[in-house]
N, C-alpha and C positions, 0 to 999 in steps of 0.2 A: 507614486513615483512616476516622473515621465515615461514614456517610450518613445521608441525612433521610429519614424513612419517617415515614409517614401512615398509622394503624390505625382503618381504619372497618368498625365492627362491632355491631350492637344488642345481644350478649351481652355484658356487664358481663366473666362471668368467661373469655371468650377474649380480649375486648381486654385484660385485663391478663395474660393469658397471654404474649400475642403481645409486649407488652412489656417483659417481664420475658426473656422470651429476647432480643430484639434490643437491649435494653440490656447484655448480658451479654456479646454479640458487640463492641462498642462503639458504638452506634449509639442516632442521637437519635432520640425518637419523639414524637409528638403522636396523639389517639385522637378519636375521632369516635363519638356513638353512634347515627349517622342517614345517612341516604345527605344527607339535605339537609345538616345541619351537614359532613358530610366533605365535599359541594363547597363550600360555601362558604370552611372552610379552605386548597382544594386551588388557590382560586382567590387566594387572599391569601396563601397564602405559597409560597415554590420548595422542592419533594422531588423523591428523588432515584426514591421508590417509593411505591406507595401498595399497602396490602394489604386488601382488601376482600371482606365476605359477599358472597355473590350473591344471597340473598335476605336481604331488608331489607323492613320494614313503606310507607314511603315512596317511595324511590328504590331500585329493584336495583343489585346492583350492576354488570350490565349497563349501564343507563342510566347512572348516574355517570361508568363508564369513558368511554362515549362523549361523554358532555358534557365529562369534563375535558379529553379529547385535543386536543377543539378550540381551547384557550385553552393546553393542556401537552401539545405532544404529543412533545415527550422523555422523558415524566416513565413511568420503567415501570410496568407493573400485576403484580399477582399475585393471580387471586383465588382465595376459600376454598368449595367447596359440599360439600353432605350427600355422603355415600356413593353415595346413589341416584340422583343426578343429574350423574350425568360428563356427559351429550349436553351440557346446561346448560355446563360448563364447558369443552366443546369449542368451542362455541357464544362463548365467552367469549375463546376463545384466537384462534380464526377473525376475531374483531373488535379486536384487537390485542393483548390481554394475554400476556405473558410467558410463564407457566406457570400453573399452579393444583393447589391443596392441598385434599385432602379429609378433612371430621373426620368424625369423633372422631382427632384427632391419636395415633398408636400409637408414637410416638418422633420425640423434640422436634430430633433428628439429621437427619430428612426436611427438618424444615421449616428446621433451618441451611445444610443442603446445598441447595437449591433458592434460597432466597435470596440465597445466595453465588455460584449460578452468574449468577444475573438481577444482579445486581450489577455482576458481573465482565463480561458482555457488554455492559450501560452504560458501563462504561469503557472497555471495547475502540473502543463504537461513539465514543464522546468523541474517543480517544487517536486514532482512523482519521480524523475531520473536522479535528483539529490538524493532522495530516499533511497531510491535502488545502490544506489552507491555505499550509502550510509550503512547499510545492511546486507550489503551483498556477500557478503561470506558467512553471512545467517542463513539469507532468505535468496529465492532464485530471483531472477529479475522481473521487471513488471511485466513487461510482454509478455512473458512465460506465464506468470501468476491470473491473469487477465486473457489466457488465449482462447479463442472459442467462441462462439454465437453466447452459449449463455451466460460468460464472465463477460463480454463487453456489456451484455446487461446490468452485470455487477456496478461495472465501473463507469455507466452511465448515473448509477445510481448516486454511487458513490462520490461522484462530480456536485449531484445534485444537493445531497444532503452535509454534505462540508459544510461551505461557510454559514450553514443557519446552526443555532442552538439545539436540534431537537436531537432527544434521546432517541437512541437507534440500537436494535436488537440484530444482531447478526445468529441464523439458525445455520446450521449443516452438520453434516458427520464430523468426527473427530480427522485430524488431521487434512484438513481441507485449506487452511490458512486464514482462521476465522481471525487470530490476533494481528495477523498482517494485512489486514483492509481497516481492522481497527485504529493501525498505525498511521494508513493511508488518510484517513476521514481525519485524523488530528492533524497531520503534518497539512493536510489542505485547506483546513480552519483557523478561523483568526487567534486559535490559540496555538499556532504551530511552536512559537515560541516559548509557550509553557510547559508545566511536566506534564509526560505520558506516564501514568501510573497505574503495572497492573495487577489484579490481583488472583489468583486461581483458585476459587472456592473451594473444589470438592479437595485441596489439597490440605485443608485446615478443620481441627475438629471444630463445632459448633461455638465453644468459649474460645478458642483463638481465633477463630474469622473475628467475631466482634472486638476485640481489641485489635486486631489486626486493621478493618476498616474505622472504627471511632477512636484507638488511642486510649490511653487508662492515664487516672493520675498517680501520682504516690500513694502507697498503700492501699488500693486498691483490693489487691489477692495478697498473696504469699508469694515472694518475687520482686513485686512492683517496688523496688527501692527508688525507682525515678520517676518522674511524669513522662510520657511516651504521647508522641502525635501518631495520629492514625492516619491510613491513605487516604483518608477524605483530606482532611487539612494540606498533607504533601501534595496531595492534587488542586490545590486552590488554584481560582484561575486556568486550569487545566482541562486535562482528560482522565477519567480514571474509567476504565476497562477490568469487569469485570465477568472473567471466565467461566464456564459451569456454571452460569448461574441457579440452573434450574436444582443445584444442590444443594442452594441454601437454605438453613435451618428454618422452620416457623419463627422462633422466634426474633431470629435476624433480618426475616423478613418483614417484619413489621415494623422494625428498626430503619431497613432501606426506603421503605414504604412513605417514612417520616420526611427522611431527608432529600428523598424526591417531591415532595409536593411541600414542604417547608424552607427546604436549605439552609437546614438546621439540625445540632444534634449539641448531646452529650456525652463525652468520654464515659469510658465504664470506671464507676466509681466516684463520676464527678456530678454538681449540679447544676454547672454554668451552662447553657447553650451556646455553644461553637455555629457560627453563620460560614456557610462556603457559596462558591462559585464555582461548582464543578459538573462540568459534559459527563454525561456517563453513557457508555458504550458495554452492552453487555451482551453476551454467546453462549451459547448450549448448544447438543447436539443432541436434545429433548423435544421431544415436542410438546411446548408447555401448553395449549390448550387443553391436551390429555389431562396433567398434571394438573390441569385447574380443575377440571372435569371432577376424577379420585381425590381432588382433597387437598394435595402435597404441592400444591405451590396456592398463594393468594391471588384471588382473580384483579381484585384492586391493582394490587403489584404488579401482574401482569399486563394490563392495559400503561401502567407509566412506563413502563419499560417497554413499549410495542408500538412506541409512536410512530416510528421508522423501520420496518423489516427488512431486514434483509437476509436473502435467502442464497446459500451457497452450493452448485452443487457437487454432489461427488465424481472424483477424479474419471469414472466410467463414462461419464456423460458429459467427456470431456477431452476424448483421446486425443486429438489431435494435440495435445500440452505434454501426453507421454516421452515422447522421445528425446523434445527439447530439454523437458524437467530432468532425464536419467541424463542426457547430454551431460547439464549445467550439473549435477551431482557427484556426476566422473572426474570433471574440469575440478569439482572442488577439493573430493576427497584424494586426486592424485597429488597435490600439491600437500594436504596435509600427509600423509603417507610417505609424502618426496616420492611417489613413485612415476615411471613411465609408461602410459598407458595410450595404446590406437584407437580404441573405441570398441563401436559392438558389432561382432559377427551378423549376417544377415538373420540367423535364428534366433539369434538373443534381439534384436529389431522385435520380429515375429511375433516372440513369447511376451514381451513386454504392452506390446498390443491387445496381444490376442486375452490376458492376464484380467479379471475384475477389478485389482485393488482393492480388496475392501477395507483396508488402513489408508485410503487415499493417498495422498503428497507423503504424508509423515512414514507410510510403510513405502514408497516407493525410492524414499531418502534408504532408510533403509537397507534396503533386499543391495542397495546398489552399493553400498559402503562393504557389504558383505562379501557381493560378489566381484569387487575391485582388489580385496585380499587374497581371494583362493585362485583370480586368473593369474595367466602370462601378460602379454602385451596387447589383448585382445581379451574380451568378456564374453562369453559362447552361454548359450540356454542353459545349459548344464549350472552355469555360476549360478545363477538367478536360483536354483531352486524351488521353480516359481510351485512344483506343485504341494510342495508344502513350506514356505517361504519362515515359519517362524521357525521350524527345525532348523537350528544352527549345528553341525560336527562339534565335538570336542576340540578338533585339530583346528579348524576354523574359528571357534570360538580366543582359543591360547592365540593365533595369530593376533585376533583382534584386539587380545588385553596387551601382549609384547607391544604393539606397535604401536596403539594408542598409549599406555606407558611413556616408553620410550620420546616419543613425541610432546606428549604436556612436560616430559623430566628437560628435553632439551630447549622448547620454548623458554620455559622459565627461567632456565642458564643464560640465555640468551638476554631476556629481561631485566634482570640482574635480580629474580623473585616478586617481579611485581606480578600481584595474580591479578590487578583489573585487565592491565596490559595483556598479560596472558590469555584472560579469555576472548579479551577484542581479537587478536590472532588468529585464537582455533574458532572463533565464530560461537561460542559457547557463553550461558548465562557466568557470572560469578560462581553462584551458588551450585552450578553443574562441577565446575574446576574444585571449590571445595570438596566437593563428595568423592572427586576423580582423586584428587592427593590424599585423603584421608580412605579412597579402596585401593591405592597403590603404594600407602608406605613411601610419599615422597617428601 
């Protein structure tokens, strides 16, 4: 699909240079021959790019950039300078621009290829705040998720291994957000529109993982009154994400093994071979080297599934995401709680820092839900209980079943009983709401 790009340039014969290639790509253009006239347009209409001299008789194109950011600051840059002045267009990139092109232009190939990658990262960063969106009363926001020296590593990574095919392993402790970069890498590949489908091993015995992933026919076991698709099939064309891996049985992993290097299987009980097309994304918080090492995972298997690593780290080596994550955690659960809340005392700041996490993000959801119950209008070190953080009170515990109670009984009223409805609400799976109405007798 086209984009809107803005060509500000005082040579007459590069701006129609520059348009005559990006119209070729399919792309609509407008042209400027002044830094003043290019802001003025950049301010009256929406682009998606603006490609700019750096030196202009009026406005540089330094100055432009910076004044448009203020009023567009989605909108990317790319500028153009002489040969002799890279510092200049370092200087340029330091201050927000994208990339930058130096003429005499020696093959019009540079400048489609650079275009197309500043493009494609517009989309990325667009397609990533959908998602946030999409999930935000799940999951915290991307910034948050991504903050830190070693998570923009993540998320360079992340950028990179999208739109290709290859199978990719996400490692780190439990509760670090291994499923939600899983989500991220589908939503930013060309299967963004297909199913995300996932599955969590260690939570299925041995004979239900495998019908669980291949699907049974009739009669199969004792049970199987129907033919049932497995999440390979529901993933066709897709992504299917697969959790714990490192729990899977031997001999399901031989099974996996098949349909990674075949893309092909057959249901349990059947003898037709089922062909798919399915990305698979799979996490542990194993270190399966080890487990090839002793025996209990296949080395084979290991290498298909290790094309791509990715390694996540825990939430300690990662402080600076603490305060924003309990931030965004308070923001969430004040609203499900309906309650009124200022934030956190300087000590409870302190403790939250000073704290290892060793349940990363998921114990830090947590402690804060906890200690959003037992404060007033304010969250003090004391709530946190950080020195023993899994010991919940009695008194504190009943708050939390009243309240949370209370709160799915009157979502639902609200809904008129729909539980998908319902859990899109409290940010909760189905299957969690199920378990929650059938331990509250509602």
């Amino acid at each position: 699909m086209g984009k809107s790009i803005l060509i500000v340039d005082d040579d007459e014969l590069m701006r129609s240079f520059l348009s005559t290639i990006l119209k070729e790509e399919g792309h609509h253009t407008e042209v400027a021959c002044n830094g003043e006239e290019g802001l003025a347009k950049l301010l009256a209409t929406e682009f998606d790019l603006v490609i700019t001299d750096l030196r202009m008789p009026d406005i540089s194109g330094l100055d432009l950039m910076q004044e448009g950011r203020k009023d567009k600051p989605d909108t990317k840059w790319i500028v153009i300078t002489a040969f002799g002045s890279i510092e200049n267009a370092v200087e340029a990139v330091k201050a927000g621009a994208s990339d930058y092109l130096t003429k005499p232009f020696h093959n019009p190939d540079e400048l489609r290829h650079v275009i197309r990658r500043v493009l494609r990262e517009a989309e990325a960063e667009q397609i990533i705040s959908l998602l946030a969106e999409e999930l935000g009363r799940q999951f915290p926001p991307m910034d948050m998720i991504f903050l830190g020296k070693k998570m923009q590593q993540v998320y360079r990574m992340v950028h990179e291994v999208a739109p290709t095919p290859a199978t990719v392993l996400i490692s780190g402790p439990s509760g670090t957000g291994k499923e939600l970069v899983a989500r991220v890498i589908h939503q930013l590949s060309p299967r963004q529109k297909k199913p995300f489908v996932a599955v969590h091993c260690a939570a299925l015995a041995e004979t239900l993982l495998e019908t669980e992933l291949f699907g049974h026919e009739r009669g199969a076991f004792t049970g199987a009154v129907a033919t049932r698709k497995g999440r390979f099939e529901l993933a066709d064309n897709g992504t299917l994400f697969l959790d714990e891996i490192g729990e899977v049985a031997p001999s399901v992993q031989v099974k996996l093994l098949r349909v990674l290097q075949e893309r092909e299987f057959e249901r349990v009980g059947g003898m037709k071979s089922i062909s798919v097309d399915v990305r698979v994304i799979s996490a542990t918080n194993k270190d399966l080297k080890t487990e090839v090492s002793s025996g209990r995972f296949r080395e084979d298997l290991f290498y298909r599934l290790n094309v791509f690593p990715i390694s996540l780290p825990p939430l300690v080596e990662r402080r600076e995401a603490i305060l924003p994550l309990a931030e965004f955690f308070v923001k969430k659960f004040a609203v499900t709680f309906a309650k009124k809340i200022d934030g956190f005392t300087p000590s409870a700041k302190s403790a939250l820092l000073e704290y290892d996490w060793p349940g990363n993000i998921r114990e830090l959801q947590n402690v804060i839900e906890r200690a959003l119950i037992l404060s007033g209008r304010e969250i003090d070190a004391h709530h946190l209980n950080l020195e023993n953080p899994m010991a919940t009170s009695p008194l504190a515990e009943g708050l939390l079943k009243t309240r949370e109670r209370e709160t799915i009984r009157n979502i639902l009223s609200e809904v008129g009983g729909n539980r998908k409805r319902a859990a899109e609400i409290l940010g909760i799976s189905v299957r969690t709401l199920q378990y929650r109405i059938k331990e509250y007798g509602l």
